[in-house]
C-alpha positions, -999 to 999 in steps of 0.1 A, spaced: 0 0 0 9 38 -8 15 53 24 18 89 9 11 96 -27 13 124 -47 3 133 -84 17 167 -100 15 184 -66 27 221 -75 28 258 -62 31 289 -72 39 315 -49 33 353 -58 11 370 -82 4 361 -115 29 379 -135 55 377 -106 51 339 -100 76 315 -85 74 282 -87 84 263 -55 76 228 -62 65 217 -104 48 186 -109 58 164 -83 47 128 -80 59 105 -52 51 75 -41 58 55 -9 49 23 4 46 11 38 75 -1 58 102 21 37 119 47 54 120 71 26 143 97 18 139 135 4 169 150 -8 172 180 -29 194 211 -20 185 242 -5 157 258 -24 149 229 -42 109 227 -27 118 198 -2 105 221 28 69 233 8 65 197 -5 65 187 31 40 214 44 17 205 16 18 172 25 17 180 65 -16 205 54 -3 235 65 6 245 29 -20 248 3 -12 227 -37 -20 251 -59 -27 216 -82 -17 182 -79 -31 151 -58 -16 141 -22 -33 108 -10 -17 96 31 -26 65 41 -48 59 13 -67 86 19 -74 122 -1 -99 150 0 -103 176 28 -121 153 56 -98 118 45 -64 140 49 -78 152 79 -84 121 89 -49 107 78 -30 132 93 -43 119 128 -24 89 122 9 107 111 39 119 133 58 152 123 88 171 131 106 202 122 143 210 120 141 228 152 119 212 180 98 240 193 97 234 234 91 255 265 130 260 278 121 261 314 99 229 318 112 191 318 109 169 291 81 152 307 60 180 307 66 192 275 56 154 262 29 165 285 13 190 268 17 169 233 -5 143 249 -33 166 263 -35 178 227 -37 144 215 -60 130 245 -30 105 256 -22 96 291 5 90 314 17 53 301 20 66 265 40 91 278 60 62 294 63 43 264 81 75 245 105 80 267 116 48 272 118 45 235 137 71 231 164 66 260 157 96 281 132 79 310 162 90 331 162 122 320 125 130 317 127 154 347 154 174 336 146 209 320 143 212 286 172 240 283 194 218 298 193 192 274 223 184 245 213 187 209 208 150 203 186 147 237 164 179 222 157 161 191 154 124 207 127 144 227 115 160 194 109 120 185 87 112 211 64 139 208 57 126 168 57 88 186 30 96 206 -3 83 198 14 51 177 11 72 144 14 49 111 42 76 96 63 98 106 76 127 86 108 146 98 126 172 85 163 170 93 162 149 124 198 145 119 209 182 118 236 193 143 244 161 161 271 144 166 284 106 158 266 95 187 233 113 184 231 105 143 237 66 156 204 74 186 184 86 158 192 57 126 180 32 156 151 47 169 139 50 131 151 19 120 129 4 151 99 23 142 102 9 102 109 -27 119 78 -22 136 53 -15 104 59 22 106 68 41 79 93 72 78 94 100 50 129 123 62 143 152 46 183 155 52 213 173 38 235 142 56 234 120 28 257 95 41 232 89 66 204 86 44 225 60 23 228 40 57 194 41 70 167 48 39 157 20 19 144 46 -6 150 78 -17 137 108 -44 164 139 -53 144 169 -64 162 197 -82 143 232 -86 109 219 -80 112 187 -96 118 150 -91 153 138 -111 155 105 -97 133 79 -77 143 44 -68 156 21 -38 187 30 -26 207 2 -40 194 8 -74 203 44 -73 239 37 -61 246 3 -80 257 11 -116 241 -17 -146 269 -6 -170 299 -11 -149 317 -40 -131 340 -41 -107 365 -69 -111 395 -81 -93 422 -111 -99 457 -124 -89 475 -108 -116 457 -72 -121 480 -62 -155 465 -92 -172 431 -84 -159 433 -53 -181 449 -64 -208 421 -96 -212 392 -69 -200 399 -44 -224 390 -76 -253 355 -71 -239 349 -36 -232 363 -8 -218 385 -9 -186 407 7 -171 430 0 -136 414 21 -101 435 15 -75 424 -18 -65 403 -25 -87 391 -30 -122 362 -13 -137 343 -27 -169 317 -12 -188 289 -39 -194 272 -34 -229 249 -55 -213 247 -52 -179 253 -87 -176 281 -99 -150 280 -133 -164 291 -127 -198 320 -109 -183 332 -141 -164 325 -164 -188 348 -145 -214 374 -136 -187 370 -175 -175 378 -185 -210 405 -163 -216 423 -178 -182 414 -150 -162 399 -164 -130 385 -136 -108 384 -133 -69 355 -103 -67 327 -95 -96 300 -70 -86 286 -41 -99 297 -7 -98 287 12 -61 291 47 -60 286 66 -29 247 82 -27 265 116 -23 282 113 -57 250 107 -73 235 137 -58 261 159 -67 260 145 -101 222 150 -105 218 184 -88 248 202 -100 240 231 -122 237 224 -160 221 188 -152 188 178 -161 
């Protein structure tokens, strides 16, 4: 099932003749259990994409469906069921993190014990009494967490959970969403820390001035059909036998291969028959920040 889906959600912003367009045509799709990831950089539309879907921006056209549901009463609806954060949790300094989880669940007509369950999921039960103000970045944003946890929502969208932390605090926050995903959730995250992302999203979309560029699993975005990377005991005579087939060329380590194909197996067999027996044949990985730069830098489509 689509957990959030969108069809050529745009807007404008300003008057007619002055008109910007934030976000062009977007259509995303996400199914239950992926922990999605929106990347784009600055500008890009990530943050109005987000409101629209959250409701507190207006489409000026285009189609959002969450949890199956559209119109004005089913996103209502839906959005009952959906957990959200911004870059900057918005808390009272001077009270504890309990009572600020406190006045999330009065909103939300939850109790003590789902308070209880937050924290503890989270990591701060210890902490709970502590003020607010005295918190460290990670703890503000782990607390940030449990406020979109309460109420069991079936998604959570988060925009830059990540931002600021340290090592530590990145590795608190992959967990706790890799947990929630593990569970049945489902987890749609803006971030700018793309190695992250590439460690924790099982999806991703890159959006460039309004629009979608790219859409797929992570592995398929990263893993390259049209090259192979190849390695064997004598490296020279790797090349030399290689280059028969297609282009390649020595990378440190490694050998890399263009497939016309994008078949491994013809590659071994012809390196096999040419008494070339390898020790490593996989495809091409690049990292996901490559990718992004490679899709987002100016003059790319």
């Amino acid at each position: 099932m689509n957990v959030i889906e969108t069809r050529d959600l745009t807007k404008y912003y300003g008057k007619r003749r002055r008109q910007i367009k934030a976000v062009d045509g977007i259509s995303l799709h996400v199914e239950k259990g992926q922990i999605f990831g929106f990347l784009g950089p600055n500008g890009s539309g990530k943050t109005t994409t987000i409101g629209m879907l959250r409701g507190i921006i207006n489409p000026t056209s285009g189609v959002v469906r969450l949890l199956g549901h559209d119109g004005e009463k089913g996103l209502h609806a839906a959005r009952q069921k959906i957990g959200a954060t911004l870059e900057t949790p918005n808390f009272y300094p001077h009270m504890s993190g309990r009572d600020n989880l406190r006045v999330v669940a009065m909103v939300k007509g939850l109790g003590a014990k789902e308070i209880d369950r937050v924290l503890d999921t989270v990591g701060l039960d210890a902490r709970q009494k502590d003020r607010f103000e005295t918190y460290s970045l990670g703890m503000k944003q782990r607390l940030a967490l449990a406020a979109t946890l309460l109420g069991r929502p079936e998604l959570l969208i988060l925009d830059e959970p990540a931002n600021g932390l340290d090592p530590e605090g990145i590795r608190e926050i992959r967990d706790i969403l890799l947990s929630f995903a593990a569970g049945g959730g489902t987890v749609f995250v803006s971030s700018h820390v793309l190695a992250e992302v590439e460690r924790t999203c099982t999806h991703v979309a890159i959006v460039k001035q309004g629009r979608i560029v790219t859409q797929a699993s992570v592995r398929d975005i990263t893993t390259s059909a049209e090259q192979a990377i190849v390695r064997a005991d004598d490296m020279q005579q790797l090349v030399t036998i290689a280059s028969r087939f297609s282009a390649a060329r020595l990378d440190g380590e490694n050998v890399i291969v263009e497939l016309p194909n994008a078949n491994l197996s013809d590659l071994n067999r012809f390196l096999a028959t040419n008494g070339i027996y390898v020790s490593h044949l996989t495809k091409h990985s690049r990292p996901l920040e490559d990718v992004f730069l490679d899709l987002t830098s100016e003059g790319d489509a």
